[in-house]
BAFI-3210 file (N, C-alpha, C; in Angstrom, 3 decimals, decimal comma, padded with zeros to 6 digits):
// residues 284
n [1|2|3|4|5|6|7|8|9|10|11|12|13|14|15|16|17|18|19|20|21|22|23|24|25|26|27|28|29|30|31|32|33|34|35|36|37|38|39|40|41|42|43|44|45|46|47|48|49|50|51|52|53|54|55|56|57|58|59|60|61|62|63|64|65|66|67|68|69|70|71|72|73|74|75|76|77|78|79|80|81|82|83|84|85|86|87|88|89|90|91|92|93|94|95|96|97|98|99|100|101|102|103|104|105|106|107|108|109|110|111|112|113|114|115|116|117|118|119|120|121|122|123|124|125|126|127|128|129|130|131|132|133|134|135|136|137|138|139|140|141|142|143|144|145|146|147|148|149|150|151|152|153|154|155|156|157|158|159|160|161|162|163|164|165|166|167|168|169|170|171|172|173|174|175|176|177|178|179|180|181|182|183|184|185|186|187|188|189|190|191|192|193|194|195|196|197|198|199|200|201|202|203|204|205|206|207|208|209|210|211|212|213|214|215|216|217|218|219|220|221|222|223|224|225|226|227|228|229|230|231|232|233|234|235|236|237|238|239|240|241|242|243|244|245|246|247|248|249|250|251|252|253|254|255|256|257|258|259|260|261|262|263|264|265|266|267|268|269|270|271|272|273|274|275|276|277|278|279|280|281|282|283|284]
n.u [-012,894|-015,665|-017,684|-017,870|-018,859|-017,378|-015,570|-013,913|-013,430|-013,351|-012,686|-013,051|-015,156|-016,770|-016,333|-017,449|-020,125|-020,428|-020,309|-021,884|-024,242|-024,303|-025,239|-024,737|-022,297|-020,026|-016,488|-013,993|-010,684|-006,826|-003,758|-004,255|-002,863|-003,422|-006,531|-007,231|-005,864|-007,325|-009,715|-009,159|-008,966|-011,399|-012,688|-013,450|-016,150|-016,970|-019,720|-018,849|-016,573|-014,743|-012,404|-009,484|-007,483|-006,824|-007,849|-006,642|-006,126|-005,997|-003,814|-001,514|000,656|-000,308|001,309|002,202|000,496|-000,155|-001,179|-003,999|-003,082|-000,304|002,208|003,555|006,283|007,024|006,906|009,189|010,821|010,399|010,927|010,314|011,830|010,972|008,785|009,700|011,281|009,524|008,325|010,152|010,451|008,290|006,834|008,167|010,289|008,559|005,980|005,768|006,215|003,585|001,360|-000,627|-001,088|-002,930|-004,866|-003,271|-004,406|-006,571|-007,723|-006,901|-005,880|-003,740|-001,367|000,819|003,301|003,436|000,895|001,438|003,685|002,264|000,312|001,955|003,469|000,940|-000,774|-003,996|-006,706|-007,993|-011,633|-013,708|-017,378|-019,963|-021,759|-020,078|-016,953|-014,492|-012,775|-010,606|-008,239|-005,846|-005,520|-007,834|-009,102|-009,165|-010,913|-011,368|-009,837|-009,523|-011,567|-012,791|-013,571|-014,662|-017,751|-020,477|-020,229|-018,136|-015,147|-011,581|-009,389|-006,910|-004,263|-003,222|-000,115|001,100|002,815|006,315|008,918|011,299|014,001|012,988|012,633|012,516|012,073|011,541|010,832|010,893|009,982|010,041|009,305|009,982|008,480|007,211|005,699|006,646|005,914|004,870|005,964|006,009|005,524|007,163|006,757|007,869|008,378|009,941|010,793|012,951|014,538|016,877|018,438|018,174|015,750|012,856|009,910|007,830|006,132|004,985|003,901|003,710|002,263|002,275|000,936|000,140|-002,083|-005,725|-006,326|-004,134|-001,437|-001,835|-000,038|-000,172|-000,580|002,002|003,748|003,137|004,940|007,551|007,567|009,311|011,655|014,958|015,395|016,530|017,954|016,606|014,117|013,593|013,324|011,216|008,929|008,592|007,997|005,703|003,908|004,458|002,838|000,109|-000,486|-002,553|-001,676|-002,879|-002,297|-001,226|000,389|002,326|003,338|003,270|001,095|002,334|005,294|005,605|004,574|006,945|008,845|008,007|008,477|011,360|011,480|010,013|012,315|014,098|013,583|012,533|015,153|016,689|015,014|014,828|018,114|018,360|016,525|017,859|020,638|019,274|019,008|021,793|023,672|024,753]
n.v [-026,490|-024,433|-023,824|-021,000|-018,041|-016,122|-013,399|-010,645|-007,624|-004,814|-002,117|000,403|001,329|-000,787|-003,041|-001,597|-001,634|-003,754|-005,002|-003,026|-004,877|-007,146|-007,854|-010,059|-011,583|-010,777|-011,263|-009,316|-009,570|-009,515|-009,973|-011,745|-013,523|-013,858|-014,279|-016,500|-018,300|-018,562|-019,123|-021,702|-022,875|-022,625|-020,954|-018,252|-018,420|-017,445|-016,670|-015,105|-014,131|-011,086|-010,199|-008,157|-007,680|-006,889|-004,201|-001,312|001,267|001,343|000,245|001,822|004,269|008,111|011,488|011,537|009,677|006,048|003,234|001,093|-001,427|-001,209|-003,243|-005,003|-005,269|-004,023|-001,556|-001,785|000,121|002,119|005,987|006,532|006,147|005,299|003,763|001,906|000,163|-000,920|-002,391|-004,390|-005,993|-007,643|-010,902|-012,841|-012,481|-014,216|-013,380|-011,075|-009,903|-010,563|-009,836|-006,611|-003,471|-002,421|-004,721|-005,360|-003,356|-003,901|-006,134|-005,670|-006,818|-007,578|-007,558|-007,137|-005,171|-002,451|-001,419|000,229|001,726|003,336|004,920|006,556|008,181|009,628|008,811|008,755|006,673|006,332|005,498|003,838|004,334|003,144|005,411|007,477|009,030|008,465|010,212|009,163|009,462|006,932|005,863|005,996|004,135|001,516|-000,611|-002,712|-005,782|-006,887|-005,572|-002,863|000,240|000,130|000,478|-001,319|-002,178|-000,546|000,245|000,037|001,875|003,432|005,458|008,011|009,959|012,033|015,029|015,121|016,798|018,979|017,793|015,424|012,335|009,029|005,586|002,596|000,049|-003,516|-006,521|-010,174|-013,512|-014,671|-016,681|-018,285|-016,608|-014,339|-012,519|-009,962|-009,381|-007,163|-003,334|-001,110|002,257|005,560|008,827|011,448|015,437|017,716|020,638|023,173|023,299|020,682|020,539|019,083|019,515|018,319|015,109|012,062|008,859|005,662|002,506|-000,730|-004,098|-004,867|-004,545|-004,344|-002,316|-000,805|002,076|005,538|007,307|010,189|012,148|011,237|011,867|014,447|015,722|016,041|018,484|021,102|020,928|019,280|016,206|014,612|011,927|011,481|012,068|011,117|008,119|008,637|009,336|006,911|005,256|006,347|005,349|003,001|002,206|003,252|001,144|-001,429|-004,339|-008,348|-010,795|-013,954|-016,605|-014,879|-014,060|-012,887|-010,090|-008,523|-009,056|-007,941|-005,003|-004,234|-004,595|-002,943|-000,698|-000,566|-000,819|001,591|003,817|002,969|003,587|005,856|007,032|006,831|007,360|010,069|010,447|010,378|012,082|014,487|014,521|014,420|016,742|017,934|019,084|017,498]
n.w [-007,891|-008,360|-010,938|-013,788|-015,338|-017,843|-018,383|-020,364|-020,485|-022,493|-021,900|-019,412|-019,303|-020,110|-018,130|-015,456|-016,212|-016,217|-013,899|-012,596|-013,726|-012,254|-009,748|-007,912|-007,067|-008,344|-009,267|-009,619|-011,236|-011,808|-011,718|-010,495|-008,577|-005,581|-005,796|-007,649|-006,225|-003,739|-005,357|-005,876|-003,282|-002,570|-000,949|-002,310|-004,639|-007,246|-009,038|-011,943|-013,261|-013,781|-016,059|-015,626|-016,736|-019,580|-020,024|-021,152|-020,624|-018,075|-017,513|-018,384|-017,083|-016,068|-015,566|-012,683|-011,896|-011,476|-013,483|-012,282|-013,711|-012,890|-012,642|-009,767|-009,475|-011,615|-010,112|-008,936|-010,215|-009,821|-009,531|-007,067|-004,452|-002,321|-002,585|-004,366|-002,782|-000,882|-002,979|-003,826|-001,629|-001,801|-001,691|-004,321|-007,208|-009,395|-008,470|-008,518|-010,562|-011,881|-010,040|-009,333|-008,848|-008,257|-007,603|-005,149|-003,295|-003,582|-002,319|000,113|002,041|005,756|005,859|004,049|002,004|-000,376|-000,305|002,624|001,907|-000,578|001,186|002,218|000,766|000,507|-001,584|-003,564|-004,406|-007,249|-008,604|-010,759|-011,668|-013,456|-012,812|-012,914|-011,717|-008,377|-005,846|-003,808|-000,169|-000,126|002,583|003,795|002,364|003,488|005,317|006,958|007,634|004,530|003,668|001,993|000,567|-001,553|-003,340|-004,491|-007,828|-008,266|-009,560|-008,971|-010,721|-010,894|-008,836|-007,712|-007,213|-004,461|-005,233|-005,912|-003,471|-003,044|-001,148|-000,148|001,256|001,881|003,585|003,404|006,302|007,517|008,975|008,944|009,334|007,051|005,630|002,542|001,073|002,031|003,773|006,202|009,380|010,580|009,742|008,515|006,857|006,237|005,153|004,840|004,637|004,296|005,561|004,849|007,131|008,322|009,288|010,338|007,670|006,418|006,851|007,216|008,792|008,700|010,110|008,917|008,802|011,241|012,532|011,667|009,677|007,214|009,615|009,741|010,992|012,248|014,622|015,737|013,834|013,657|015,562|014,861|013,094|011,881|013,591|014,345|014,181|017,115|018,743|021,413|020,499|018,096|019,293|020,729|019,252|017,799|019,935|020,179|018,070|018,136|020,713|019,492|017,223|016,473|017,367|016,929|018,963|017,072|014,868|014,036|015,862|019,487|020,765|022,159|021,397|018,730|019,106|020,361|018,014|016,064|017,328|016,815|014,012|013,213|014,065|013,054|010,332|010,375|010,870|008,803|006,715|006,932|006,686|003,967|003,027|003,774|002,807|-000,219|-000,610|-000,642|-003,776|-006,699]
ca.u [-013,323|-017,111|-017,804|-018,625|-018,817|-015,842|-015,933|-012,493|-013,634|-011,765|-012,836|-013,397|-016,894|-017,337|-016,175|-018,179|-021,044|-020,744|-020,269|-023,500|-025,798|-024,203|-025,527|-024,553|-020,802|-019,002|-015,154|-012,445|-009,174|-006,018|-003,210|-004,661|-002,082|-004,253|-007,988|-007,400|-005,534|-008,736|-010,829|-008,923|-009,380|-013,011|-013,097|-013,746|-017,314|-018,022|-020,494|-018,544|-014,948|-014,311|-010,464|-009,876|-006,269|-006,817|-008,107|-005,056|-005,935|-005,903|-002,236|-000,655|001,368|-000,064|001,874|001,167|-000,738|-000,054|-002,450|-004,236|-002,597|001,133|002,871|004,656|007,756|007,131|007,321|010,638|011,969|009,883|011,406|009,832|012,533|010,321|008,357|010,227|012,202|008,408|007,949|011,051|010,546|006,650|006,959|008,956|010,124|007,849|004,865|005,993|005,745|002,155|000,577|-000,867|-000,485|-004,748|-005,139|-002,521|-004,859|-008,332|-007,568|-007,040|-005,035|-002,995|000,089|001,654|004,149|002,633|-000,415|002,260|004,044|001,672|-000,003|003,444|003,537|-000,058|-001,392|-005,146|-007,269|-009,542|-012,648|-014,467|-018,435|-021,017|-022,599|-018,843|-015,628|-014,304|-011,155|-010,311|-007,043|-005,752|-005,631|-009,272|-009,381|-009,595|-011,976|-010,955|-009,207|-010,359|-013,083|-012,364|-015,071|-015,487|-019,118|-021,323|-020,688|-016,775|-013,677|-010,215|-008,484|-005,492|-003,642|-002,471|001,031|001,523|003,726|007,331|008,968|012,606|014,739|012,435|013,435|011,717|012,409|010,549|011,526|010,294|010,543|009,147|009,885|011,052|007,873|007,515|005,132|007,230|004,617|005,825|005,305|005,523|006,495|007,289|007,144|008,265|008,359|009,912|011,152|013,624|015,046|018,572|019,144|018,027|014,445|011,524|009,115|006,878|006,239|004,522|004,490|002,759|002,938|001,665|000,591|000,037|-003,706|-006,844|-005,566|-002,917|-001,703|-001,241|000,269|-000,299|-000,177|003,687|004,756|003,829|006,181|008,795|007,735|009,971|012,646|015,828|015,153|017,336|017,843|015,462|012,967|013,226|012,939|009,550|008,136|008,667|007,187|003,860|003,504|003,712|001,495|-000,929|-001,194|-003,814|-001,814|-003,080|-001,550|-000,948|001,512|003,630|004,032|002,465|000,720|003,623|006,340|005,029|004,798|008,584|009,146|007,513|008,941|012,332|011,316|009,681|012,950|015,374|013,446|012,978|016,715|016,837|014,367|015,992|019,281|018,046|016,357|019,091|021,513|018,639|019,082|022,856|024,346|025,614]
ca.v [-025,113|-024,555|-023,268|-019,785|-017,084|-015,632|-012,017|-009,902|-006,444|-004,068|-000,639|000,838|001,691|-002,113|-003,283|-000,980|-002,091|-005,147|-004,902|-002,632|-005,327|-008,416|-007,495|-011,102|-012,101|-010,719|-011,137|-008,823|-010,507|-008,788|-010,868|-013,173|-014,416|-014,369|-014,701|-017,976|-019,543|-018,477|-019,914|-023,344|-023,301|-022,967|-019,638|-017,228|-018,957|-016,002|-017,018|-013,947|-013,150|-010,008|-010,225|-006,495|-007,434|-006,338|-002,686|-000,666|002,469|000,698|-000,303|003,474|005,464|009,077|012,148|011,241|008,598|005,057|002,643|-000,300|-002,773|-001,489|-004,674|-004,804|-005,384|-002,006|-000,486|-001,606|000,755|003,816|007,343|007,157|005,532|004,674|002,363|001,044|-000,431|-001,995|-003,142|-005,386|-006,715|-008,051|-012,648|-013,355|-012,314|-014,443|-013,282|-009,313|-009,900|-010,509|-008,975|-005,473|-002,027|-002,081|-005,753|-005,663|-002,527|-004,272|-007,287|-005,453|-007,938|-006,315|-008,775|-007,344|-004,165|-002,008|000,191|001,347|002,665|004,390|005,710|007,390|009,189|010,780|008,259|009,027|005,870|006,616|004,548|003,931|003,134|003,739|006,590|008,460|008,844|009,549|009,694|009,150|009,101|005,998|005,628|006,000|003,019|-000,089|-000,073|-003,638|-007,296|-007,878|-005,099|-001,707|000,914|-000,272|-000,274|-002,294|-001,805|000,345|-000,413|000,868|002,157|004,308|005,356|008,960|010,172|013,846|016,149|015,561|018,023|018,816|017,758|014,570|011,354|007,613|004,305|000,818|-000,932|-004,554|-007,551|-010,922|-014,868|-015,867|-017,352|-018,502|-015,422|-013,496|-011,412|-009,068|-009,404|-005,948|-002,830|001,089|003,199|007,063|009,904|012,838|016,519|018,633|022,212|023,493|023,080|019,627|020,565|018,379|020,151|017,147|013,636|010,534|007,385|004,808|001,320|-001,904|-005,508|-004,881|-003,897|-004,367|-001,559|000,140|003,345|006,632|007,985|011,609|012,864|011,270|012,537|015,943|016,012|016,042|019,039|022,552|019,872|018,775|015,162|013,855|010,458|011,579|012,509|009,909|007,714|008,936|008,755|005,465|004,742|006,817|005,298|001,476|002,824|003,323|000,127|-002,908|-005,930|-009,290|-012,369|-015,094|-017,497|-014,520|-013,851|-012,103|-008,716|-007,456|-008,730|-006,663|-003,555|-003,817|-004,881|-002,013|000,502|-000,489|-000,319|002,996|004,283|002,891|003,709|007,607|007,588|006,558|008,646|011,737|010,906|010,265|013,683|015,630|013,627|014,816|018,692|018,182|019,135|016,157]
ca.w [-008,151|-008,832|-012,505|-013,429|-016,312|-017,680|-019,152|-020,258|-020,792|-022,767|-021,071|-017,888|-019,262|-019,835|-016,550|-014,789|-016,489|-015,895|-012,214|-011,785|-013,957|-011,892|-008,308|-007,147|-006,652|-009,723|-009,112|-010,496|-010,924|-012,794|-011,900|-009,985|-007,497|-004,380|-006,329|-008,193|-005,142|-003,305|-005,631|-006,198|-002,367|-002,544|-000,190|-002,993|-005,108|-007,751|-010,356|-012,931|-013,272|-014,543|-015,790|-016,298|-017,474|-020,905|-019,955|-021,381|-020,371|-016,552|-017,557|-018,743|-016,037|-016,359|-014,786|-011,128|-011,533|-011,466|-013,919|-011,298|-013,748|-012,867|-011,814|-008,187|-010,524|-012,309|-009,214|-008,407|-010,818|-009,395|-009,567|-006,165|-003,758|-001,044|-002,770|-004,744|-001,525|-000,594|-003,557|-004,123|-000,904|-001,956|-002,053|-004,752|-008,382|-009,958|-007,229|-008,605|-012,003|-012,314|-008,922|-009,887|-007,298|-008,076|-006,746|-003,404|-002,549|-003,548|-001,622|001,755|003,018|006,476|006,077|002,664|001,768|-000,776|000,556|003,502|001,125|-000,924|001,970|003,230|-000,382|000,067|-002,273|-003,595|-005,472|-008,536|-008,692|-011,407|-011,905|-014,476|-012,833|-012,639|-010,567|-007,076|-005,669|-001,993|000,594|000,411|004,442|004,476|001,811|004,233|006,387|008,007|007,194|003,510|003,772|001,341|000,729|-002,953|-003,263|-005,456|-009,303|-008,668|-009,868|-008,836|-011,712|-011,142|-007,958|-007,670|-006,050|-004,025|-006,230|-005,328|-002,809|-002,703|-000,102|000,625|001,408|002,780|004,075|004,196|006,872|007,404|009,706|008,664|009,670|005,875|004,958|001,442|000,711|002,522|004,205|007,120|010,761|011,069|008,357|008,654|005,972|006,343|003,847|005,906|003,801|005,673|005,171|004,758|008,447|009,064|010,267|009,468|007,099|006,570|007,243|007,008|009,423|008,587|010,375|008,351|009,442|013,143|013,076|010,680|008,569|007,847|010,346|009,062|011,961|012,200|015,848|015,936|012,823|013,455|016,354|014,033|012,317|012,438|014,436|013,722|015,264|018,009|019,296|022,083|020,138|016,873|020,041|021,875|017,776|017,194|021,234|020,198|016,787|018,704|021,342|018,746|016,670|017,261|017,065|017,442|018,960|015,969|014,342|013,628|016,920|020,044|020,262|022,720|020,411|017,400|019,525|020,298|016,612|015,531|018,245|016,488|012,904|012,936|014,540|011,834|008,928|010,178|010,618|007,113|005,415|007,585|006,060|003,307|002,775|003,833|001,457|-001,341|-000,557|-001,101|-004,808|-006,827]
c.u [-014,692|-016,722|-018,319|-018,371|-017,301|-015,855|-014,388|-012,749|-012,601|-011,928|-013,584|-014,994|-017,490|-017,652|-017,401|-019,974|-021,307|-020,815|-021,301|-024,688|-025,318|-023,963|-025,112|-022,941|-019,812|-017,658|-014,126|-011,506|-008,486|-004,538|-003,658|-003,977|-002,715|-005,850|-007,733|-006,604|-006,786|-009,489|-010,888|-009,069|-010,941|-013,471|-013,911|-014,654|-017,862|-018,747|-020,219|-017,827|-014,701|-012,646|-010,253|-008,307|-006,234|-007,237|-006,757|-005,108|-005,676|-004,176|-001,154|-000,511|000,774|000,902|001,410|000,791|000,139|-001,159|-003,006|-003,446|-001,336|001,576|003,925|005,807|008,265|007,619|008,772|011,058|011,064|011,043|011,186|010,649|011,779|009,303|008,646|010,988|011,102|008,053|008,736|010,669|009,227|007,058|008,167|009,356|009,013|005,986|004,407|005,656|004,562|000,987|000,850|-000,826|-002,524|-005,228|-004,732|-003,536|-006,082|-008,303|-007,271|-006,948|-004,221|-001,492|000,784|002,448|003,669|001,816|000,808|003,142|003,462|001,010|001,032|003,465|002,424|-000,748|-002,956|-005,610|-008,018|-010,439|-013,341|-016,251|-018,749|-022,201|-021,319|-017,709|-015,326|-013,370|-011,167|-008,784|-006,892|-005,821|-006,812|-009,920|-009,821|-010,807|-011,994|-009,996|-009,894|-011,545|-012,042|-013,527|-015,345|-016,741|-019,808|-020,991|-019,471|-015,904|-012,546|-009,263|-007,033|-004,884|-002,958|-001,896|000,767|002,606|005,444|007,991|010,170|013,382|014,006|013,335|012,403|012,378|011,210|011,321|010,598|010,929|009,547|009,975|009,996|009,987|007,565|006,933|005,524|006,300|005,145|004,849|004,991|006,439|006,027|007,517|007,109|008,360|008,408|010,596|012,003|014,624|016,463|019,301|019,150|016,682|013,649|010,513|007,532|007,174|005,146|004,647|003,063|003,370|001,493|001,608|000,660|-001,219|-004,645|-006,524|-004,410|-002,779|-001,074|-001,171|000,561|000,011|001,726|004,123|004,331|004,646|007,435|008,574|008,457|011,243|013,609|016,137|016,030|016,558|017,228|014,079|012,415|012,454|011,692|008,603|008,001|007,542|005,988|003,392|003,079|002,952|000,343|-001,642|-002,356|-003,312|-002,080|-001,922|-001,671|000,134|002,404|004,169|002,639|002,455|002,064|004,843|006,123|004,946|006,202|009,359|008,818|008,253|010,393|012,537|010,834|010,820|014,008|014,779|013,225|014,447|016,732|016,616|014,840|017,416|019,313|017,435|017,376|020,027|020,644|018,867|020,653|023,587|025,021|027,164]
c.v [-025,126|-023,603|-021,749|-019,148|-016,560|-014,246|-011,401|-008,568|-005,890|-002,617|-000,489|000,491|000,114|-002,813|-002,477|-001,279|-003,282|-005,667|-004,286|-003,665|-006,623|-007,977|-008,865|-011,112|-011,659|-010,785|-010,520|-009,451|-009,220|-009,711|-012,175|-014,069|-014,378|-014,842|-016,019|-018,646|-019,509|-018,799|-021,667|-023,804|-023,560|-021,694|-018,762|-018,533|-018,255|-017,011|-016,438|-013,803|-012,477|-009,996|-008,800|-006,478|-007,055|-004,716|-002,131|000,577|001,986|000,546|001,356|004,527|006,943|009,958|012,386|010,458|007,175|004,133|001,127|-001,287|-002,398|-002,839|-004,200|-004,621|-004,329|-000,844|-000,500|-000,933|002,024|004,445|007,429|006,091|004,760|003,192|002,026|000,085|-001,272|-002,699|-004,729|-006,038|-007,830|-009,685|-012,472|-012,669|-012,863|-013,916|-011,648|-009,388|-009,771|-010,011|-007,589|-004,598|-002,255|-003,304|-005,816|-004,582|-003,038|-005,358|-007,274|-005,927|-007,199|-006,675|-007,776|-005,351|-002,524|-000,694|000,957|002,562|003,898|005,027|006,980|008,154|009,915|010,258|008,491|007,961|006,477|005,867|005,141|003,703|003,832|004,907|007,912|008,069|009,420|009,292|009,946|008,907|008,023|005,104|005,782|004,519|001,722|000,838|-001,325|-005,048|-007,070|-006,976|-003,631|-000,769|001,245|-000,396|-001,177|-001,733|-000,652|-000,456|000,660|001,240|002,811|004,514|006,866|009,392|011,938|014,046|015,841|016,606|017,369|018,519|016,379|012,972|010,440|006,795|003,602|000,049|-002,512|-005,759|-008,610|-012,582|-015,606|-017,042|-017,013|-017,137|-014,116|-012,072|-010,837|-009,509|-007,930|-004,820|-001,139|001,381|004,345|007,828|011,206|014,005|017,498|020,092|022,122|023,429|021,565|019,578|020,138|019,005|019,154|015,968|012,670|009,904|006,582|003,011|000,350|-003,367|-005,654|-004,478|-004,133|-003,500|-001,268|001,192|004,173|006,881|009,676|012,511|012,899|011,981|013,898|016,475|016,517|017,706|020,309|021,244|019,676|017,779|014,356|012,286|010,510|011,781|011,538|008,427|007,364|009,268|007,508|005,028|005,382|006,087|003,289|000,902|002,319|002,036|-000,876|-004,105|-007,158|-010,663|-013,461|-015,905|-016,245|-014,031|-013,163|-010,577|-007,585|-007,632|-007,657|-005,161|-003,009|-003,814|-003,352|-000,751|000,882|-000,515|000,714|003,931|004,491|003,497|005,350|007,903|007,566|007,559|009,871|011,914|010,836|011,632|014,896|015,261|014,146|016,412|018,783|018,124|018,072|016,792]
c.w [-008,832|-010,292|-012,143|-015,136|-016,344|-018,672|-019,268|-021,271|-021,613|-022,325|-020,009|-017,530|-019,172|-018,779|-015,446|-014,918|-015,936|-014,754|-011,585|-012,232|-012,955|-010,430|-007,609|-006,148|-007,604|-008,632|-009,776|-010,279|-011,808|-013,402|-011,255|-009,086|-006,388|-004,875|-006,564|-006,731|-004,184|-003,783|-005,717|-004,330|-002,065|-001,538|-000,850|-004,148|-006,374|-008,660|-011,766|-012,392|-013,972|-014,750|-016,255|-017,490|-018,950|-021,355|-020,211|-020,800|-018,305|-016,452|-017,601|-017,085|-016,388|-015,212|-013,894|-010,438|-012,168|-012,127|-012,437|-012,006|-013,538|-012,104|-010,281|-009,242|-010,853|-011,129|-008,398|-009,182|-010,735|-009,038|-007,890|-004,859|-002,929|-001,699|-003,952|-003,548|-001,134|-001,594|-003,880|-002,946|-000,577|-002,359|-002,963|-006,598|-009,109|-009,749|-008,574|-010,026|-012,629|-011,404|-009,691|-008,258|-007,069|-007,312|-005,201|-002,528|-002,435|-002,854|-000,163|002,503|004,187|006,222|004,193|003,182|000,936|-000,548|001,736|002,892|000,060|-000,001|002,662|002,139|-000,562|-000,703|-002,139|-004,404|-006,337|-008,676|-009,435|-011,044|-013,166|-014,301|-012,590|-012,101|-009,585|-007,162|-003,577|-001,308|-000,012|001,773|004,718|003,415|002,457|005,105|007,324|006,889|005,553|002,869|003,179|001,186|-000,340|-002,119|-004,921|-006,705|-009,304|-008,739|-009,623|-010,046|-011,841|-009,382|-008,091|-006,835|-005,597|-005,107|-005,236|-005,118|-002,816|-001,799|000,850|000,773|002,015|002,723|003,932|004,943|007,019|008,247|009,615|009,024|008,717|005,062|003,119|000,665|001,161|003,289|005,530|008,062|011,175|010,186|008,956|007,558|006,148|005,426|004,985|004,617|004,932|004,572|005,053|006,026|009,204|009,339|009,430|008,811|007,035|007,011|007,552|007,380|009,009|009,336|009,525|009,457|010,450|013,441|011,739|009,606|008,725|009,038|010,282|010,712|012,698|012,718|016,156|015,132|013,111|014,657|016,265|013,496|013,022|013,243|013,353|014,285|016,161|018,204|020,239|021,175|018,645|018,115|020,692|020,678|017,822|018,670|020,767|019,075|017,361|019,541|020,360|017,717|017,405|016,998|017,281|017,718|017,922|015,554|013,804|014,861|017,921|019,802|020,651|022,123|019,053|018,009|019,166|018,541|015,767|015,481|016,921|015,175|012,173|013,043|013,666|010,780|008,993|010,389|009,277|006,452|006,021|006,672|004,474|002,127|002,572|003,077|-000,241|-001,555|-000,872|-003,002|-005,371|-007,047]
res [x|x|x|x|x|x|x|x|x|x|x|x|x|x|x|x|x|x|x|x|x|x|x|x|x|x|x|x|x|x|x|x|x|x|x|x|x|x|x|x|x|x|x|x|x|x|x|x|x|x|x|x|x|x|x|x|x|x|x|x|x|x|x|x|x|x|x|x|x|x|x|x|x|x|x|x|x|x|x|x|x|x|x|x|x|x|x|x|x|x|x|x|x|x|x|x|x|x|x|x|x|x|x|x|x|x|x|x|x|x|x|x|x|x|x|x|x|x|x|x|x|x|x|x|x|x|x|x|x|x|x|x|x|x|x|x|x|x|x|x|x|x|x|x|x|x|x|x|x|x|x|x|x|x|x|x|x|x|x|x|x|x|x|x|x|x|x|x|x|x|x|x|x|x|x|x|x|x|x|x|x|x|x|x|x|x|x|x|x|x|x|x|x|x|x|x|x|x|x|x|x|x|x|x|x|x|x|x|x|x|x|x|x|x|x|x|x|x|x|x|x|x|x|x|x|x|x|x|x|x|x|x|x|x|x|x|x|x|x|x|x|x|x|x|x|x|x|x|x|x|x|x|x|x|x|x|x|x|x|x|x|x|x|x|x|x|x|x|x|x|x|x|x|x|x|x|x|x|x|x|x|x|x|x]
***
């Protein structure tokens, strides 16, 4: 591992600073489970590691909002069913413990759990710099493999959820070949809301690790809406939504297995979050 600077900010304002005067290579880390194995490989070179892990206000849940340092871990015990279900299923206990929700998104990896899920909840990022803050979709966050639309001198700080709606409900579904990192061949996450009759009000498809980004799926899901979705019609969703991905042929398989993989995990996990919903509108 080549040598470098080592900096551990304690506020946003610091960080931010320190990322607009070091125009080179700076590196944020938090937990560090994919950075440092990238650097002990020699891929990742920075000359400045920013460790932000000591930013507290980065760490604090507000109402809504998620801090960048929540741990995967933390999020297995979200209020928010759906991802919590992606989160448990992220490598390994020890993996979850110290991976942050602000890293799995800044690292824009396509292979992980995570972002599908906050994208299916409406999820918005906060980015810091030193000339202010924005906030953007999450689904407009990647922009390819590895590639996010941080620019020079921002930092991701927080993560804000949509307002929960009554009668909602989601699924993560997931299909992966058991490797040690457990990383998915191919993942659905759903977030559908349905009325007193059954009929879809909203909804959310998103398919993961089958294309450069994630895919908010938009055109399928509003198929659903005003509906009370049959097995024809959960059916000819799931076929438009595997239509629509980009997956490549690789060691997890070919492009036309991942379609079908897909077809049949978009299918289960809106049964799910359907019954799931309608199971939420019923009285304990």
């Amino acid at each position: 591992m080549r040598s470098f600077d080592y900096i551990r900010p304690a506020t946003v304002a610091e960080a931010a600073g320190l990322l607009a005067d070091n125009a080179g290579d700076p590196l944020v880390v938090a937990g560090g489970t994919a950075a440092v194995v990238l650097m002990h490989m020699g891929v990742l070179r920075p000359s400045l590691v920013i460790d932000v892990a000591g930013i507290d206000s980065m760490k604090r849940a507000r109402e809504g909002s998620l801090g960048a340092l929540t741990t995967i871990r933390a999020l297995e015990r979200s209020p928010h069913g759906l991802l919590a279900e992606a989160a448990e299923q992220v490598a390994n206990v020890r993996v979850r413990n110290v991976a942050t929700v602000g890293g799995a998104i800044c690292y824009g990896e396509p292979q992980t759990d995570t972002p599908a899920a906050l994208i299916a909840l409406g999820a918005t990022v906060e980015i810091a710099s030193r000339s202010g803050t924005r906030s953007m979709a999450l689904e407009n966050f990647f922009l390819s493999p590895y590639e996010t639309a941080l620019e020079q001198g921002e930092l991701l700080t927080a993560v804000a959820l949509a307002d929960p709606v009554f009668g909602s409900g989601g699924c993560h579904a997931k299909f992966t070949i058991g490797s040690p990192e457990n990383k998915p061949v191919a993942n659905a996450s759903i977030q559908v809301s349905t009325d007193d009759g059954g009929r879809c009000t909203q909804a959310r498809i998103v398919a993961g690790a089958v294309g450069p980004v994630p895919l908010l799926a938009a055109g399928a899901a509003e198929r659903l809406i005003g509906e009370a979705p049959s097995d024809t019609l959960i059916g000819e969703v799931a076929a438009d939504v595997a239509e629509q991905i980009d997956p490549v042929d690789d060691v997890r398989g070919p492009a036309w297995y991942k379609r079908r993989i897909t077809r049949v995990l978009v299918e289960r996990a809106l049964r799910c979050a359907l019954q799931r919903a309608n199971d939420n509108r019923t009285p304990d």
